[in-house]
C-alpha positions in Angstrom: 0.0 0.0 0.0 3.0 2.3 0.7 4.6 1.9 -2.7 1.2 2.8 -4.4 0.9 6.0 -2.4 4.6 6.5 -3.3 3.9 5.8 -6.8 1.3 8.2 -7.0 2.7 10.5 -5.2 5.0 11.0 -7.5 3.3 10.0 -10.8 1.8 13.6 -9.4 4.5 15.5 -9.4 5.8 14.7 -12.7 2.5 15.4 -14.2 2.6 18.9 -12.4 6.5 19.1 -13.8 5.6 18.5 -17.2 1.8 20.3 -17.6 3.8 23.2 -16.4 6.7 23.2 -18.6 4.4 22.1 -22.0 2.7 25.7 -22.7 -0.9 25.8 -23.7 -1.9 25.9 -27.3 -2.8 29.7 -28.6 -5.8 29.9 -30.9 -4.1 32.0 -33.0 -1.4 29.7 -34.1 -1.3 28.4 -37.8 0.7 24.8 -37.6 1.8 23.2 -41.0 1.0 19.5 -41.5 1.9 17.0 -39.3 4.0 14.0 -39.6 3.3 11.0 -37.9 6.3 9.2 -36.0 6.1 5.5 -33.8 8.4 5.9 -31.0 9.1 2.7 -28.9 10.4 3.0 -26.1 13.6 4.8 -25.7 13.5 6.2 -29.7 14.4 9.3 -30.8 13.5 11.5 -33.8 14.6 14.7 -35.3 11.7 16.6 -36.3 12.9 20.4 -37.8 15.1 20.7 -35.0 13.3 19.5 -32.2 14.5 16.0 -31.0 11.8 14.4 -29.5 12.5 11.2 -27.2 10.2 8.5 -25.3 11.6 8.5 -21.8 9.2 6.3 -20.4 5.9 4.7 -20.4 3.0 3.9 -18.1 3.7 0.7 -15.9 2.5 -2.2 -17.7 0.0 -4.6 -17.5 -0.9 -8.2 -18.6 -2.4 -6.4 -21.3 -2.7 -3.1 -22.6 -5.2 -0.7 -21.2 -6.7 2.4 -21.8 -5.4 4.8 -19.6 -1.8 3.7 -20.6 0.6 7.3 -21.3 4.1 8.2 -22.8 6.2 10.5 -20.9 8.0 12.5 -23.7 11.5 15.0 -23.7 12.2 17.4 -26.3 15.2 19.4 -27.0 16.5 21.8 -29.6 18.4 23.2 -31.7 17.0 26.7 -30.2 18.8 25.4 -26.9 15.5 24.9 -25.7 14.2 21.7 -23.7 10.6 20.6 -22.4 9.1 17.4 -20.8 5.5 15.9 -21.6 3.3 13.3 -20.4 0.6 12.5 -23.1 -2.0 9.8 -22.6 -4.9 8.7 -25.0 -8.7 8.2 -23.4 -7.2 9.0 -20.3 -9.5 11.6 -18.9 -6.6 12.7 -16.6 -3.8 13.0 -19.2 -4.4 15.4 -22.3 -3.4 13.7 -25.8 -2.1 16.7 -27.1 0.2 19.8 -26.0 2.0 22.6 -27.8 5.5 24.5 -27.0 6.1 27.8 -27.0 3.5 28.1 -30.1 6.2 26.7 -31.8 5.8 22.9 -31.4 2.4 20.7 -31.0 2.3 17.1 -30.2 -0.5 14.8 -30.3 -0.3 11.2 -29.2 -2.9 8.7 -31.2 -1.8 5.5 -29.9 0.0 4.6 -26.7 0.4 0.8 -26.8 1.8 -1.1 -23.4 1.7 -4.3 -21.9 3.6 -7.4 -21.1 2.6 -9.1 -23.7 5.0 -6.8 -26.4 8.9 -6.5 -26.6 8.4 -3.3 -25.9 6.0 -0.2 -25.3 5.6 2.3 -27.7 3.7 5.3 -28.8 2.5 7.0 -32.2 2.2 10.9 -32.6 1.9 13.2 -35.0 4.2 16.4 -34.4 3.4 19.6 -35.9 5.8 23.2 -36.0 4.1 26.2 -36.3 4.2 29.0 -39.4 7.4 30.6 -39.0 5.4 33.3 -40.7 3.5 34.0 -38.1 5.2 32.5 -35.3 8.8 33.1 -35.7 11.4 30.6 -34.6 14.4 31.9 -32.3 17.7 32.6 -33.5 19.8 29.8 -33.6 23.0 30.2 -31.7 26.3 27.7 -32.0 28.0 26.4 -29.2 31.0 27.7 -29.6 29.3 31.4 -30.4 27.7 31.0 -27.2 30.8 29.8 -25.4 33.2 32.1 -26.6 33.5 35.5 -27.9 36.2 36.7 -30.3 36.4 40.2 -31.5 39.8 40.9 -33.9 41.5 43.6 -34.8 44.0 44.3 -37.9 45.7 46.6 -40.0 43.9 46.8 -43.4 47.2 48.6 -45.1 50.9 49.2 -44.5 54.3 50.4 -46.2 56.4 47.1 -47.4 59.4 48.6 -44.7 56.4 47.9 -42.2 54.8 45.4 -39.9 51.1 45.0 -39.7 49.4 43.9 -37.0 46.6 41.6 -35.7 45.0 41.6 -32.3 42.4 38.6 -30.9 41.1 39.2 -27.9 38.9 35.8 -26.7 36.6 35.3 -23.8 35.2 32.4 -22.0 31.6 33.3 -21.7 30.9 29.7 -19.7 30.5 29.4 -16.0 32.7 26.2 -16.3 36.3 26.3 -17.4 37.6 25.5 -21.4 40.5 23.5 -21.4 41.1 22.8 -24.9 40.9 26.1 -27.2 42.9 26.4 -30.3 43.7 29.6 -32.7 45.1 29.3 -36.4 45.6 31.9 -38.3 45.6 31.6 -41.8 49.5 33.2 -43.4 49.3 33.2 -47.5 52.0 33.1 -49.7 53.7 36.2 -49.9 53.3 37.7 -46.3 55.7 35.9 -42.9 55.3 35.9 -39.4 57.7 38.7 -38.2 59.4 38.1 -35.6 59.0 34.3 -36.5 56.9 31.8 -35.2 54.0 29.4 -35.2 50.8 30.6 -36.5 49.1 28.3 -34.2 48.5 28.8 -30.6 46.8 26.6 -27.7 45.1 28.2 -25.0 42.7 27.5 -21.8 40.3 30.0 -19.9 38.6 29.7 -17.0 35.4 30.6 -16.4 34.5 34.5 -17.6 38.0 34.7 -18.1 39.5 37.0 -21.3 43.1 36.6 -23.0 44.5 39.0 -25.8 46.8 37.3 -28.6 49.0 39.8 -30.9 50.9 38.5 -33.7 52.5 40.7 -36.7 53.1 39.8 -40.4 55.7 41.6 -42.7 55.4 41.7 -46.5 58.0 40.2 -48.8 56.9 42.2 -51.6 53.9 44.8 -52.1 50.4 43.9 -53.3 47.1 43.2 -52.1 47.1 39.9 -49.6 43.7 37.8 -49.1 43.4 36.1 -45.8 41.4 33.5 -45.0 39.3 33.9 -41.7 41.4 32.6 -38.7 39.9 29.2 -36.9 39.0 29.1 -33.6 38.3 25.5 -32.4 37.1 23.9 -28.9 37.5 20.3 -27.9 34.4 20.2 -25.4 33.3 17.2 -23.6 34.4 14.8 -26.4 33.1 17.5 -29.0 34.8 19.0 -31.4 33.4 22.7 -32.4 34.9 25.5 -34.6 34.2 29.0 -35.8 35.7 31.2 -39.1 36.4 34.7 -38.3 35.7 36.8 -41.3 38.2 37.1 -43.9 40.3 40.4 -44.3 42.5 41.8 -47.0 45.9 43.5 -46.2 47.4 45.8 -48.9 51.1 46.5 -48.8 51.9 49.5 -50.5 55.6 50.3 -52.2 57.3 49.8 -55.3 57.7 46.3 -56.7 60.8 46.8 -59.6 60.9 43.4 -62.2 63.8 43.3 -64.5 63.8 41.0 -67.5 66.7 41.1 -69.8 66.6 39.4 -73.6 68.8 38.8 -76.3 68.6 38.8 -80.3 69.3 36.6 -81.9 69.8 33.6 -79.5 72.9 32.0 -80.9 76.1 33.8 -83.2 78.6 32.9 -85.0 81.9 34.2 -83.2 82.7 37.9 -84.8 79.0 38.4 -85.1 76.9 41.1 -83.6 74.1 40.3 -80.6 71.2 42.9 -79.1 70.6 43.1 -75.5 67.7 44.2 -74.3 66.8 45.2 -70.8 62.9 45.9 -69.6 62.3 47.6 -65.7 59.0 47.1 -64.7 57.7 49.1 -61.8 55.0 46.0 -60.6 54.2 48.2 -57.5 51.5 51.1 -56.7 54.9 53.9 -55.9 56.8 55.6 -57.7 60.7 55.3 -57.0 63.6 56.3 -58.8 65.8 53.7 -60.5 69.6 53.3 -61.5 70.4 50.7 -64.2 73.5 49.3 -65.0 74.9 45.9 -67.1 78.2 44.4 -67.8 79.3 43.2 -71.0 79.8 39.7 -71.5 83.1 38.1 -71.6 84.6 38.3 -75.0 82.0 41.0 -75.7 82.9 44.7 -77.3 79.9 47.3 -77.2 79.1 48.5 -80.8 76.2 50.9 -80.2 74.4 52.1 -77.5 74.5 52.2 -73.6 74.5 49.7 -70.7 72.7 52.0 -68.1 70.1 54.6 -67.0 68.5 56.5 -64.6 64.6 57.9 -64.5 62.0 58.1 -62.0 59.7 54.9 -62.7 55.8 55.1 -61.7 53.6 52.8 -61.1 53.0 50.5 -64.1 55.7 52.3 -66.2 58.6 50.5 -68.0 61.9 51.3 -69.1 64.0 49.7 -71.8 67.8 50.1 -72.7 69.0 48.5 -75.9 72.6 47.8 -76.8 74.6 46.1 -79.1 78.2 43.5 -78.4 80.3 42.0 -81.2 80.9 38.4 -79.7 84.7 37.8 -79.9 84.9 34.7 -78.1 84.0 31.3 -79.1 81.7 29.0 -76.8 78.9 29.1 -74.2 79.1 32.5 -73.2 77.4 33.4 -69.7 74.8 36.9 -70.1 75.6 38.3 -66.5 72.3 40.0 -65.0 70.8 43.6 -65.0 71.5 45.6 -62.1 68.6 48.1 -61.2 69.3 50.2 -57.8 65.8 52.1 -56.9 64.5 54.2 -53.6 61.5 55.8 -53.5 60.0 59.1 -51.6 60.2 57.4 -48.4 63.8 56.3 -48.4 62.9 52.2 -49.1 65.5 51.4 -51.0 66.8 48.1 -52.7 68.3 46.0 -55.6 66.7 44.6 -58.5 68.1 41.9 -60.9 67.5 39.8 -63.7 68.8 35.9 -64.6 71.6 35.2 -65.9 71.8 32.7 -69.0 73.9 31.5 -71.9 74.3 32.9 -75.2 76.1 30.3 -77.6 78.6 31.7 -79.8 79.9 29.2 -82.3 83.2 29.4 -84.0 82.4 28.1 -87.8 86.2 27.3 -88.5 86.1 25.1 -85.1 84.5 21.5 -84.6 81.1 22.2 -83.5 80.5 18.9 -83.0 82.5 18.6 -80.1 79.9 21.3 -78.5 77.2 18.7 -79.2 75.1 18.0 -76.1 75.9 21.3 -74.3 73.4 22.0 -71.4 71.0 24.9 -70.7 71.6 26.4 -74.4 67.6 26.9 -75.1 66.9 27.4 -71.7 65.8 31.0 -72.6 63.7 31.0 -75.7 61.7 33.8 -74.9 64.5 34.9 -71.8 61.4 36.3 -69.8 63.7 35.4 -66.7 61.8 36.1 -63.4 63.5 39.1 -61.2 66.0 38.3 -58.2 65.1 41.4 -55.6 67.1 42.2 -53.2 65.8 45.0 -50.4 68.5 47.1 -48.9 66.0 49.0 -45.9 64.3 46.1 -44.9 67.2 43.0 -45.2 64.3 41.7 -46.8 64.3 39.5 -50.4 61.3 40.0 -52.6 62.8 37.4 -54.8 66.1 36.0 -54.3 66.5 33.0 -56.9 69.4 35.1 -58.4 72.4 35.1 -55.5 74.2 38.4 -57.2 76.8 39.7 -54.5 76.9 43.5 -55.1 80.5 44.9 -54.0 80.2 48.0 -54.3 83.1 50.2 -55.6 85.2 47.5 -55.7 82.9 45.6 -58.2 84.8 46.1 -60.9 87.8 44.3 -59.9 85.0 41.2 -59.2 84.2 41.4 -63.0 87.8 41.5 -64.2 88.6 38.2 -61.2 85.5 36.7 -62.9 86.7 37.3 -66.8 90.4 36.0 -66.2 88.8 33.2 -64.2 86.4 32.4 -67.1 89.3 32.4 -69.3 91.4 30.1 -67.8 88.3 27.5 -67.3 88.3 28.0 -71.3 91.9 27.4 -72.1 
């Protein structure tokens, strides 16, 4: 007799808990159709973003009864969560409730007994109109849990660093142990000074942390990059947000050299053109210096090997001179030189490839010259520029290692002649 009272004693309070957190139905409501689910007992389905699940049923009997009811949880993607006991010709226990005006439930069959594997119930679930009754915002975890605000520079000078501010929050009451930030570095830009671009981090509850980071540019231009990731390892979970995306623009000059020749081969006596293109890439002006040496073997007919002119943005230049080959063989082109600085005293180096002009001697053997390496290796000689950045120690492009000396340079290209000579005799 005691367990009875106990049992109803608290068959009462659940049916108090759950009548009072299942909302009455408004009149005014419009519901789309319903869809009719069979939960047995401990099923789950997803309807539209509510998950509803049958928690329990009515103690059975030999046989089902009338008065048998479902006892029904909801949760959803709103963060919302409800309870519901739903009975059918039970004149104690409605068959049908509704949430928030948002979600109505009616049970048609509630079928228990000892007789079946297992108790189960059919409903049909409805969700209102959003129309009329508009659904809550839906909010991630992780937007709940955390809050990230960033801040960056949009544009710098190439000579300077931008910077990039994240300053994160734990918005829980419990702690987050597991928190991860990875920002996203394109081609082009570096971490300055160097290091990781990932970071591990772990708050405690309410608690805020601020993490700077700088990038320098190795040559100017406009710079996409990708939103940085901000992940959470939660209670086996893994979630993660993508800040926006942001575009850096890196202002300065950006000086290309290419350097040709015409025609690619010569017989030895014969003439050759040079030609030499400066390219300002960049969105500055700067002022340019350009120089070239003569090949070995090579004597200057017409024209001049250097320059000077203030180069805008977009602009070329071209110098155009002319050698009389005098020596036989595969004859190394040494590179451009271009020497530029601009209004804001960023200064640097510009050159182009080197590459091998083939000057055949017709009274020689040519055959023994057969084979030779590299000597169509410029076909079109639009060589790619090695950049070298005297304010900033910085290399926009440094596939060409070209040691400038200086004053003394000169005697480096008369070492580097009788060298050559010697390798050829």
């Amino acid at each position: 007799m005691r367990q009875q009272l106990f049992l109803m004693i608290g068959l009462t309070v659940l049916l108090f808990h759950f009548c009072f957190v299942a909302s009455a139905q408004s009149s005014n409501v419009e519901w789309l159709a319903a869809k009719e689910y069979t939960l047995y007992w401990g099923d789950e389905v997803n309807h539209s973003g509510y998950y509803i699940k049958a928690e329990d049923f009515s103690p059975a009997k030999p046989t089902d009864v009338n008065t048998d009811y479902v006892m029904l949880s909801i949760t959803s993607i709103y963060h919302d969560s409800w309870g519901a006991i739903l009975g059918v010709n039970n004149t104690q226990i409605s068959n049908n409730t509704a949430f928030d005006d948002r979600l109505n439930i009616t049970a048609i069959e509630v079928v228990t007994g000892n007789d079946i594997e297992s108790p189960y119930a059919v409903i049909d679930v409805a969700i209102a109109n959003t129309t009329t009754s508009p659904l809550p915002t839906v909010v991630p975890w992780i937007d709940a849990s955390l809050k990230v605000e960033e801040d960056y520079s949009s544009e710098v000078y190439i000579d300077e660093r931008a910077y990039f501010s994240l300053t994160i929050t734990n918005k829980q009451a419990v702690p987050l142990e597991d928190v991860t930030i990875k920002a996203n570095i394109p081609d082009g830009l570096v971490m300055d000074p160097d290091s990781d671009s990932t970071w591990n981090y772990s708050f405690q509850p309410y608690q805020s942390k601020i993490l700077e980071y700088s990038l320098k540019g190795l040559r100017p231009g406009t710079y996409e990059l990708n939103g940085t990731v901000v992940s959470v390892n939660y209670e086996g979970r893994h979630y993660f947000q993508e800040l926006n995306a942001t575009t850096l623009v890196i202002h300065g000059p950006l000086i290309n050299v290419t350097k040709s020749v015409n025609p690619n081969s010569v017989n030895l006596h014969d003439d050759v053109d040079l030609i030499i293109n400066v390219l300002n890439q960049g969105d500055r002006a700067a002022y340019i210096t350009v120089s070239d040496q003569l090949p070995a073997g090579g004597n200057i007919v017409s024209g001049v090997t250097g320059g000077s002119m203030v180069l805008h943005p977009e602009d070329n230049f071209s110098l155009n001179y002319t050698v009389r080959m005098d020596k036989a063989g595969d004859i190394v082109i040494p590179s451009a030189k271009v020497k530029f600085v601009d209004s804001k005293d960023y200064s640097g180096n510009a050159y182009s490839k080197k590459f091998i002009l083939q000057v055949l001697d017709p009274d020689a053997d040519v055959s023994s010259s057969a084979g030779t390496e590299n000597t169509d290796v410029n076909t079109t000689y639009n060589e790619e520029t090695a950049f070298s950045n005297e304010s900033s120690q910085q290399s926009q492009n440094t596939t060409e290692p070209v040691v400038d000396h200086g004053k003394l340079q000169f005697l480096y290209d008369i070492l580097d002649m009788v060298t050559g000579f010697f390798k050829k005799n």
